[in-house]
Each structure stands twice: as structure tokens, then as C-alpha cells.
N, C-alpha and C positions, 0 to 999 in steps of 0.2 A: 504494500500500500504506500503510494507515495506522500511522502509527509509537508506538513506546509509552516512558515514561521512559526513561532511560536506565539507572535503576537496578533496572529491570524483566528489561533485558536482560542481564545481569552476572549472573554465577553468584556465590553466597552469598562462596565465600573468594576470590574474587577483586575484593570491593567495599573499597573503602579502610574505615580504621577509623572511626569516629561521633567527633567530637570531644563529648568531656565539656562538656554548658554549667552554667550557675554560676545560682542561683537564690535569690532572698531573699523568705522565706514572714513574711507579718506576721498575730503571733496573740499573747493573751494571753499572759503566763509561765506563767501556771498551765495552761493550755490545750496550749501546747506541753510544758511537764512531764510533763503525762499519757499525751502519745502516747510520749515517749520511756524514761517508766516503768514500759508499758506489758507487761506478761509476758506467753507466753513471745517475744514479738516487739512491737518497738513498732509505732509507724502514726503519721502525719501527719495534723494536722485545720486547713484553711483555709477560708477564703469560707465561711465558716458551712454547710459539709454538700457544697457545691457539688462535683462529683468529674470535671467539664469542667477546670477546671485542672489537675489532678492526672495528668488521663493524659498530659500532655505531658512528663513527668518520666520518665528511661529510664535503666536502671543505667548504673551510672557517672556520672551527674548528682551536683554538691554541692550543699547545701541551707544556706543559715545561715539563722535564728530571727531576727527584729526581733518583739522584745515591747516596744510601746509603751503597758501598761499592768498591775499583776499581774494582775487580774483581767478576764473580758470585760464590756465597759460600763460600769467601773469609773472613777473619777475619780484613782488614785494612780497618776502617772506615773513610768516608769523610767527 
């Protein structure tokens, strides 16, 4: 009989809980301003568009910002 994950076989409330992982997104300052100033919800913008990163991200997931410049392509370091 072929077998299937384990998390396959487990009923929904009886899977342990998902630990929260911890994530650090690098984007312009002004780039991340935008999503987070963003009404009436903000939104996240990385990898230039790319939205393969992004679905690995699941509530409860923390997010911190490194902007390593104000602008994107910009030469003024922060």
C-alpha cells in the first residue's frame, strides 16, 4: 500500500501548530514605504515583481525591512 505524508494523514486540529519563521526582505526605503503606506491595506514588494518568494510567507510569519539604499538603484547608502 502506498503511503502518503504524514501530514496528509492527521486531521486539520489535531496537527501541531506551524512555528512562526522570521524573515528579512531587502528593498529600497522608499520602496518599502510604499507598501507599508499603502491604503486601505499595505502589501510587500521584493525581487523586483518576482511573487515565487513571497508565497513562502504564511500568517504568523515576521518580516523586518533591510533598506540598503533610499532609493532603488540609487547610490545614497543607509
Amino acid at each position: 500500500m502506498p503511503t502518503a505524508p504524514i501530514g496528509l494523514l492527521m486531521p486539520v486540529a489535531s496537527r501541531p501548530p506551524r512555528v512562526a519563521r522570521h524573515w528579512i526582505a531587502v528593498a529600497s526605503a522608499e520602496h518599502a514605504r510604499l507598501g507599508r503606506d499603502h491604503r486601505p491595506a499595505g502589501f510587500m514588494q521584493v525581487c523586483h515583481g518576482r511573487g515565487e518568494p513571497l508565497k513562502r510567507l504564511a500568517p504568523g510569519d515576521c518580516v523586518a525591512y533591510y533598506a540598503p539604499t533610499e532609493r532603488f538603484g540609487g547610490s545614497s547608502r543607509l
